[in-house]
Structures are given as structure tokens and as C-alpha cells.
C-alpha positions as CSV (number, residue, x, y, z in Angstrom):
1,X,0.0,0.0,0.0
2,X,1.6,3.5,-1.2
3,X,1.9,5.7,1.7
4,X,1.5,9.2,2.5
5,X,5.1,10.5,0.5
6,X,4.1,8.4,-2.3
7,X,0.8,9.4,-2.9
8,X,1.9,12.9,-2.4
9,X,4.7,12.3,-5.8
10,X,2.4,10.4,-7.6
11,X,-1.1,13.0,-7.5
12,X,1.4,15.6,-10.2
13,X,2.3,13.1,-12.2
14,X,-1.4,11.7,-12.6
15,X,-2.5,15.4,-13.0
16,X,0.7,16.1,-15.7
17,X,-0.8,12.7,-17.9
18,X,-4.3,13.7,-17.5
19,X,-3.7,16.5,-19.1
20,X,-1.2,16.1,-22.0
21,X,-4.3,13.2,-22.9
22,X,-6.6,16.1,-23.1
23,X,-4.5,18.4,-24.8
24,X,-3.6,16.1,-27.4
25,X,0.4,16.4,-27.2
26,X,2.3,13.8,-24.9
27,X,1.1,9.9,-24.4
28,X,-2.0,8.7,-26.3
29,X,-5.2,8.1,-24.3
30,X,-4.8,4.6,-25.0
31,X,-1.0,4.1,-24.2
32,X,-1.9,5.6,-21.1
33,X,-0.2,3.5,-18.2
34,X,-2.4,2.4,-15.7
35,X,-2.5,3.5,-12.2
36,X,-0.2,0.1,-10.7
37,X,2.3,0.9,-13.8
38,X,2.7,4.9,-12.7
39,X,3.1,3.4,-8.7
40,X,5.7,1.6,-9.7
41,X,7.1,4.2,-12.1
42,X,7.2,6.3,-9.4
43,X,8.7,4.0,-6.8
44,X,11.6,3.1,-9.7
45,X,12.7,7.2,-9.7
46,X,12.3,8.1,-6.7
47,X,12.4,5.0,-4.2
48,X,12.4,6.5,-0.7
49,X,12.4,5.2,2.0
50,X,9.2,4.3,4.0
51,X,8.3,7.2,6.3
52,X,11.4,9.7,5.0
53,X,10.6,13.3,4.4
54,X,12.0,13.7,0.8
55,X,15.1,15.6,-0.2
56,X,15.4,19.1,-1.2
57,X,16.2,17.3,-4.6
58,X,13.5,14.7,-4.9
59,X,11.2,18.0,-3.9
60,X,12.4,19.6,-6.7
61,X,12.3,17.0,-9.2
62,X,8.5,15.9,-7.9
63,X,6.9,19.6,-7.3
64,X,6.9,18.6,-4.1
65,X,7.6,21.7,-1.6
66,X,10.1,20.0,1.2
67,X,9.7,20.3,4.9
68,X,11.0,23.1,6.6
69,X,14.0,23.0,8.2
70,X,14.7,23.5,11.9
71,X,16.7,25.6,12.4
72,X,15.2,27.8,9.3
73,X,11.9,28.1,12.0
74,X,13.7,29.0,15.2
75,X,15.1,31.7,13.1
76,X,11.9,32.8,12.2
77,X,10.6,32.8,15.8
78,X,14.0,34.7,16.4
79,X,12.9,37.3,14.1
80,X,9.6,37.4,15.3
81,X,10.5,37.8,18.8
82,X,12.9,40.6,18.4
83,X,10.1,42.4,16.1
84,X,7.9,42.0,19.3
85,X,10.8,43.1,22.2
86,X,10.6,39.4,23.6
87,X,14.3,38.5,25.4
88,X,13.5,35.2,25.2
89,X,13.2,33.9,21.7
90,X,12.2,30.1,20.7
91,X,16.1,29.1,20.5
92,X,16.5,29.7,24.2
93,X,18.9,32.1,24.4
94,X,18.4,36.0,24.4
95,X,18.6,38.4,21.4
96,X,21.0,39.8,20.3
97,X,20.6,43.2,21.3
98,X,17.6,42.9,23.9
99,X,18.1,42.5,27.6
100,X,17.0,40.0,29.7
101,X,13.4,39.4,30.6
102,X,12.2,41.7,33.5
103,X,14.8,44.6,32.2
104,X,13.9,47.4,30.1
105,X,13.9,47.2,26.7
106,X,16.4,49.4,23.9
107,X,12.9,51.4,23.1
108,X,11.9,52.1,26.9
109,X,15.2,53.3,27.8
110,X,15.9,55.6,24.8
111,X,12.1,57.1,25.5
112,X,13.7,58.1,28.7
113,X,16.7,58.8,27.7
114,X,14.7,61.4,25.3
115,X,11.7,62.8,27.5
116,X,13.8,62.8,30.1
117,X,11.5,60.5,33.0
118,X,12.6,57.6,34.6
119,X,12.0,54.2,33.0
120,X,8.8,52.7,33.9
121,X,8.6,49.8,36.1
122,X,5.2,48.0,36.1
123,X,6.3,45.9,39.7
124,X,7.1,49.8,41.6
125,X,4.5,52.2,40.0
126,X,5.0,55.0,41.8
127,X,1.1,55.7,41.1
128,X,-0.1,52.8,42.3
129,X,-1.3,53.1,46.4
130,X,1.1,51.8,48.8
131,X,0.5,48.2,49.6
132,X,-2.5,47.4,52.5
133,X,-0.6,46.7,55.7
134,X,-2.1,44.8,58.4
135,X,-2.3,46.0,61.9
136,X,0.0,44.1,63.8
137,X,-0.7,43.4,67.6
138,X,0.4,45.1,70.6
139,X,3.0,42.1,71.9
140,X,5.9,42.7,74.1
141,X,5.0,39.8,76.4
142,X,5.1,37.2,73.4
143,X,7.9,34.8,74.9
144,X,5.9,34.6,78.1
145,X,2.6,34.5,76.3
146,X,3.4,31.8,74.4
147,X,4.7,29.6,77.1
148,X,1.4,30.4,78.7
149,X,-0.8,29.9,75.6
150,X,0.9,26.2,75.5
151,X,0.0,25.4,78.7
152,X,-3.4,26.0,78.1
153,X,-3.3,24.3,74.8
154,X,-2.3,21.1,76.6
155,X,-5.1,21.3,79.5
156,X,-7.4,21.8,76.4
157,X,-6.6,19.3,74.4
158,X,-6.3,16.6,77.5
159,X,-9.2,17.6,79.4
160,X,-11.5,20.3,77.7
161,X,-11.8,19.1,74.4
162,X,-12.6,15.4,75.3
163,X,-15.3,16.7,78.3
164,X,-16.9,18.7,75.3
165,X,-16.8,15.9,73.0
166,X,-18.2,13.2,75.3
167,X,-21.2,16.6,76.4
168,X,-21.8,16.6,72.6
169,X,-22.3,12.5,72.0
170,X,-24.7,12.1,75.8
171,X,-26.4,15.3,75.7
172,X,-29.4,15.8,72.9
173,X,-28.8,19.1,71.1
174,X,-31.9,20.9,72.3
175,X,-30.6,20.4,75.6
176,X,-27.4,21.8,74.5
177,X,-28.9,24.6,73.1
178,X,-31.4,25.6,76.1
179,X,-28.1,25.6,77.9
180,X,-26.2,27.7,76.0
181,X,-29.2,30.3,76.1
182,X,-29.4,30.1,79.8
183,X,-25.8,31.3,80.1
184,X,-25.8,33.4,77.8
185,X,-29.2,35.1,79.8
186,X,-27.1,35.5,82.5
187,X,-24.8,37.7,81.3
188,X,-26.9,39.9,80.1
189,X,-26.8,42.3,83.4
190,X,-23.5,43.0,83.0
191,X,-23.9,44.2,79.1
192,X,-26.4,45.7,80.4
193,X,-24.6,48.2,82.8
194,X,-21.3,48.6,80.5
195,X,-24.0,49.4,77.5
196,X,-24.7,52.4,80.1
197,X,-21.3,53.4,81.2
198,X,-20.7,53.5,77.0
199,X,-22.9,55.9,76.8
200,X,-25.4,53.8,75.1
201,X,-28.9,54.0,76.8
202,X,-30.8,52.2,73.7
203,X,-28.5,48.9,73.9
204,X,-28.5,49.1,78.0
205,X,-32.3,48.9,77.6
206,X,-32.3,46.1,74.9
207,X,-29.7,43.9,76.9
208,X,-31.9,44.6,80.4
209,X,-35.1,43.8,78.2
210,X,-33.6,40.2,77.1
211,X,-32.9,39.6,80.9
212,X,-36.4,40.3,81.9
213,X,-38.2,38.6,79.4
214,X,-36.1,35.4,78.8
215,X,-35.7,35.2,82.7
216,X,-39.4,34.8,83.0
217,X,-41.0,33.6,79.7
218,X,-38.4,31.5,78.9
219,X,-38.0,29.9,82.2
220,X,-34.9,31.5,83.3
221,X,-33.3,31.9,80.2
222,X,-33.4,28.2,78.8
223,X,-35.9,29.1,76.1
224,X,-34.9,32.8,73.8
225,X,-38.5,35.0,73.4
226,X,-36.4,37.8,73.1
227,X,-35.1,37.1,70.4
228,X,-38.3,36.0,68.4
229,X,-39.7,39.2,70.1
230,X,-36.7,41.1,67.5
231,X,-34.5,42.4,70.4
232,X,-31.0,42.0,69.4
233,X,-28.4,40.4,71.9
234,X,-24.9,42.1,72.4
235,X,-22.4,41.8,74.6
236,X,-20.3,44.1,76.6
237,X,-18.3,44.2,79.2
238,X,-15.8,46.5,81.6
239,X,-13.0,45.9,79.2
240,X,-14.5,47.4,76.2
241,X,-15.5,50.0,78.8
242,X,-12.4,51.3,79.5
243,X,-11.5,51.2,75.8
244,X,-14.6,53.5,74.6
245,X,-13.2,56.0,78.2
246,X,-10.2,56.3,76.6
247,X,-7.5,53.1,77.0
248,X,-7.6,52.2,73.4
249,X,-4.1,50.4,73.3
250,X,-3.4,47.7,75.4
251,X,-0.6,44.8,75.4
252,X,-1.6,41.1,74.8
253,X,-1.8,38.9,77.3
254,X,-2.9,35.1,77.6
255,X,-4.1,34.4,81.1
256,X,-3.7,31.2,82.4
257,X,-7.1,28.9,81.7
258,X,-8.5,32.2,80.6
259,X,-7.1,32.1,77.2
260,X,-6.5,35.6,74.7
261,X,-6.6,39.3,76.7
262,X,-5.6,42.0,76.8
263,X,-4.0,44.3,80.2
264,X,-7.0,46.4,79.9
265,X,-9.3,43.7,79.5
266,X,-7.8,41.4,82.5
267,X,-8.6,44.8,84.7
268,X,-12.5,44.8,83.1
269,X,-12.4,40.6,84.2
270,X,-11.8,42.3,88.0
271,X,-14.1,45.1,87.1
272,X,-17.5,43.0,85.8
273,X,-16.9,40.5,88.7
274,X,-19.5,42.1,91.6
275,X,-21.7,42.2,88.7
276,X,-21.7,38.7,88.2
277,X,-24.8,36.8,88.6
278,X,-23.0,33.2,89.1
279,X,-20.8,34.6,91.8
280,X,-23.6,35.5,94.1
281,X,-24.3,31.9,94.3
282,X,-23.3,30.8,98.1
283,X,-23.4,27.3,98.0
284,X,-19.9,26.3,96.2
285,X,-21.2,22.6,95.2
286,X,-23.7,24.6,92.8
287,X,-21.5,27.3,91.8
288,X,-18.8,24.8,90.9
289,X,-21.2,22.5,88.9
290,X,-22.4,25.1,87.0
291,X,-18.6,26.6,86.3
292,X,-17.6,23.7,85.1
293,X,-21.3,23.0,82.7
294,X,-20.5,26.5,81.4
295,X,-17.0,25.8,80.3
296,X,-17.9,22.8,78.4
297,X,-20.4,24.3,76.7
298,X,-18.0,27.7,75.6
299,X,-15.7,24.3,74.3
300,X,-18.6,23.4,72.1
301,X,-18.7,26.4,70.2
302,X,-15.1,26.3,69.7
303,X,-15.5,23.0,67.6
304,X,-16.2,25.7,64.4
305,X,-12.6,27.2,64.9
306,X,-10.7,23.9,65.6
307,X,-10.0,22.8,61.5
308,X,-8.8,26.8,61.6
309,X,-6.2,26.5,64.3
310,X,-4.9,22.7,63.0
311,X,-4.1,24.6,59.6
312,X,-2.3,27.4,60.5
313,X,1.4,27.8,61.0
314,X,1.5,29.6,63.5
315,X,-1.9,28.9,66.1
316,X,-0.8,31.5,68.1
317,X,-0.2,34.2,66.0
318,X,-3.6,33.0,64.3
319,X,-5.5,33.5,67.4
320,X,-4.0,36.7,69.1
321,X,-4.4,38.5,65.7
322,X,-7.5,37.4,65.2
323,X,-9.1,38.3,68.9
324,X,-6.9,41.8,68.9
325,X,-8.3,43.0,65.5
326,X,-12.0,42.5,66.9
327,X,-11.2,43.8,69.9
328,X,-10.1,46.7,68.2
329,X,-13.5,46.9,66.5
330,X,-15.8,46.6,68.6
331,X,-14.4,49.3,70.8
332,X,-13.2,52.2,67.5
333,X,-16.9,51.2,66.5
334,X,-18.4,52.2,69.7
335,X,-16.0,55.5,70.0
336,X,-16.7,56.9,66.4
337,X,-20.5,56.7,66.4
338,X,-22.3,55.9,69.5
339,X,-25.7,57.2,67.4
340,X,-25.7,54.4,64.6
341,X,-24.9,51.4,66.7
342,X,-27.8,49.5,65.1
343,X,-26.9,50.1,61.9
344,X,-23.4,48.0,62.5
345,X,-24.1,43.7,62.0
346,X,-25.0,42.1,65.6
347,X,-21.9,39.4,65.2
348,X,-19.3,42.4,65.9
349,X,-21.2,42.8,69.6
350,X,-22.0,39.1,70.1
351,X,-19.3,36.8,71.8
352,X,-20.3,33.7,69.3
353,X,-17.7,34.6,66.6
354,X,-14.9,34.0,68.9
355,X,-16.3,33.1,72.5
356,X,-13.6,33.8,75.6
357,X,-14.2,32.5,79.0
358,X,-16.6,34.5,81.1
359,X,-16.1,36.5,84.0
360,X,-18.9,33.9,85.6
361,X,-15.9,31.3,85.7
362,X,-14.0,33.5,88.0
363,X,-13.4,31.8,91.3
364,X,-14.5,33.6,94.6
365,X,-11.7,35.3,96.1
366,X,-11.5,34.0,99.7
367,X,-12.4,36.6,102.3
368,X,-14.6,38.4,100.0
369,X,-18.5,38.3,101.4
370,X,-21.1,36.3,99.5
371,X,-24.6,36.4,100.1
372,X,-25.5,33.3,102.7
């Protein structure tokens, strides 16, 4: 069977015959050779070899155009390339001429050289904005803060994390959940007060509002009316306080069990204490229980952040950044505009987003009174 080449010689030859027969000059019509006897004919002159490009020679003696040579077609991407400014033609190797990639080009410097500017650089545009910076926290304590911050990483991850997981398999989520409002319901008196300090008589009222109604129509707080009745929960504390009075930057600090802080926010811890609803209990064997019921259940709502702390590279760098910059908002947001407070999203008040162990969890300072 003839292949590609060969049918590619034979097609002018056929054409050439076909038409000296018409024309009358050249072979008769009837001494015409058959197709096998011009295959063969063919074969016989130029006989190459099976799956050869022809010759420049056989080309020419066939009308056949021959295949391009290489290095005829890197020169032609050479040409193209300096044509174009490219430094890095198809050969590999820069042109002749041109700089390497990333440097001006023989056009861009004689334009300056000629207008007189500087030679643009598209990576330092001096129009462009300066790069977005990110705040970076307030850490001078960060060699004792992380020792501290791994000690309570290992009391979480041996005892907290496995309490919350085995409160999670026993307990039935509505449970869980009419838990977690009744906690939450009980701070409530102390946003309530800081909401006032603030300066912010509408979200004092809302906060003291939730207490009342929640406290009594949902059964002391295990069931949320309030919330179906559109008052909006946020949280505030004497930390955030003394922020929006003034003490708007404060050092890091991770207390021990208490997790991230800051100096001005372990001072709000001592200052929302007496306000405390859980500390007026007198009988410790209650108090205690319901401590330790309330820290399992702030572990629960951790679970949402735990595939975020696994990834990072640095957990905590992750976490300090990530408390300080909230921090940061929640108080600047206060300060600027204490009249459009309900135009901001509730999850900037609410403790959910990042939840830190309550004041409630405090222990009773020996020697302090408590009610009998």
C-alpha cells in the first residue's frame, strides 16, 4: 500500500498525464499507463524510504515543496521575537541586542533617555497606592505568652476538648442549646450596665429587656422569646469599657485557663466580677457544677474554629491576631458613632464569633463576702 510521500509524488504526475491526454500532445489516451504501472514508475525514480521526508532534490524533481528545516523556523521565531521586544526567543537564548526578561527594553530606555523621566517599572508604579498593611498586635510579652498559651493548649486538648466531645455524644442538642441560652441570659446584666457606662442608653435597655423577658417567659433563660420578640443580643463588658473612656491600646496577654486578653481587659475581668450573677451563688457545690457546665459548653462552640487552628502555622499568631483585631473593632466602632450602633451587623457585639471565657468562671476570692 503506497503511503503518505508516495501518494503525495504520484497525485502531479497523474494530473501532468491527465492532461497532456486532453491536450492532445504527450502519451495517447490509450497508451496511457495504468494507475499500478505509474506506482511503480514512481517507486523506480524516486524510491524512498518508507516514512522519509523527501530531499530538497527529490522536492524539486516531484513539485513537491520539502519540509521546513529547523533551524530555518527558530530563526523565524528569532525574528519574530525581536520584532515584538521578547528576550527570550524560541532558541533559548536572548537576542542579540535585547536585555534579559524583567529589564527594560532598547525602546523604553531611549524614550527616557529622550523625555527625560525615569524608565517605567510596572512591579514599583510609583502611582499605584502603597501596599495594605495589616495591623500588627500590641506584643511585648510574646515569649511569656506563648509559654502560657501552650499550657493551656495542653489542659485543652487533654481535658476540655474530650469533656466537650463526650457533652456533645450524651447530651441531645436541644438540651445543648437551652443551655447555652441560659448562660448566655445571665450575662446579660453586666452588658447591660457597660452598655450604660458606654454611653449607650438604647443597647442598655435592649440587653436589660432580654434579661427580663427570657428570665421569666423563657424559664430562666433556657428558652430565647427575646429574640423571636426582635431584640437584638450584644455583649459588653468593663474591658471594652475602659476602651470607649479612653485606654484604646493595650498589650496582649494570655491568662492562664482564661485564654486571649488584653492588660486592659484582664482589669475589666476584675471590674464586671460584683456584677456577676453566678458569683452570688453561696453554695460552692452549685457554683462549681455550674462553672464547670459553662465551660464545656463555651468548648462546644469552639468546635467551628478547631480545622482553623490545625491549619495554621503559626496557632498562636492566628488567634492573638485574630481576637486583637475584633477587639479593636468593637471598641473604635463604639467610640466613632455611638448614634448608629444598630446600623453595625450584631456578630461584631455578640461573643459567638470568637467566644472567651466568662467573667462567671472566676473563682470567689477568699475573704470576699457572699450572700448566705
Amino acid at each position: 500500500m503506497a503511503t503518505p510521500s508516495q501518494i503525495r509524488l504520484i497525485a502531479p504526475l497523474l494530473a501532468a498525464a491527465v492532461l497532456s491526454a486532453c491536450a492532445g500532445t504527450g502519451t495517447p489516451r490509450d497508451r496511457v499507463p495504468p494507475p499500478s504501472a505509474a506506482i511503480d514508475d514512481a517507486e523506480t525514480r524516486v524510491s524512498p524510504a518508507p516514512g522519509d521526508v523527501p530531499t530538497v532534490a527529490d522536492a524539486e524533481g516531484a513539485d513537491v515543496p520539502a519540509a521546513p528545516d529547523t533551524g530555518e523556523v527558530i530563526a523565524a521565531f528569532d525574528e519574530a521575537a525581536r520584532v515584538a521586544g521578547d528576550a527570550t526567543p524560541a532558541g533559548g537564548t536572548p537576542v542579540d541586542g535585547l536585555p534579559a526578561n524583567g529589564t527594560p527594553t532598547e525602546a523604553e530606555l531611549d524614550y527616557a533617555a529622550l523625555y527625560g523621566e525615569p524608565v517605567y517599572d510596572p512591579v514599583a508604579d510609583p502611582t499605584l497606592p502603597d501596599a495594605a498593611q495589616m495591623p500588627r498586635s500590641y506584643d511585648p510579652w510574646e515569649p511569656l505568652n506563648r509559654r502560657v498559651f501552650a499550657f493551656n493548649s495542653a489542659i485543652d486538648r487533654g481535658i476540655a476538648t474530650p469533656l466537650a466531645r463526650a457533652y456533645v455524644a450524651v447530651v441531645p442538642r436541644p438540651v445543648r442549646l437551652g443551655v447555652g441560652n441560659f448562660f448566655s441570659n445571665l450575662g446579660q446584666p453586666v452588658s447591660a450596665v457597660n452598655a450604660l457606662l458606654q454611653g449607650r442608653p438604647k443597647a442598655a435597655g435592649q440587653s436589660l429587656g432580654r434579661f427580663l423577658i427570657n428570665s421569666t417567659l423563657g424559664i430562666g433563660g433556657i428558652f430565647d422569646p427575646a429574640s423571636d420578640a426582635d431584640i437584638p443580643h450584644r455583649d459588653a463588658d468593663f474591658g471594652q469599657t475602659l476602651g470607649v473612656w479612653g485606654w484604646r491600646n493595650s498589650r496582649y496577654v494570655e491568662l492562664p485557663l482564661f485564654g486571649p486578653r488584653t492588660l486592659r481587659d484582664g482589669f475589666g475581668l476584675v471590674g464586671d466580677a460584683p456584677l456577676s450573677p453566678m458569683r452570688q451563688i453561696g453554695d460552692d457545690t452549685v457554683r462549681f457544677g455550674l462553672q464547670g457546665l459553662q465551660l464545656v459548653d463555651l468548648r462546644t462552640r469552639l468546635f467551628a474554629l478547631d480545622s482553623m487552628r490545625l491549619g495554621a502555622t503559626d496557632e498562636y499568631a492566628l488567634i492573638r491576631d485574630a481576637w486583637m483585631q475584633r477587639r479593636a473593632y468593637q471598641i473604635e466602632s463604639v467610640r466613632r458613632s455611638r448614634d448608629e450602633q444598630d446600623d453595625l451587623p450584631d456578630y461584631l457585639y455578640e461573643d459567638d464569633a470568637m467566644p472567651t471565657v466568662p467573667v462567671d468562671v472566676m473563682p470567689v476570692i477568699p475573704g470576699v463576702p457572699t450572700p448566705p
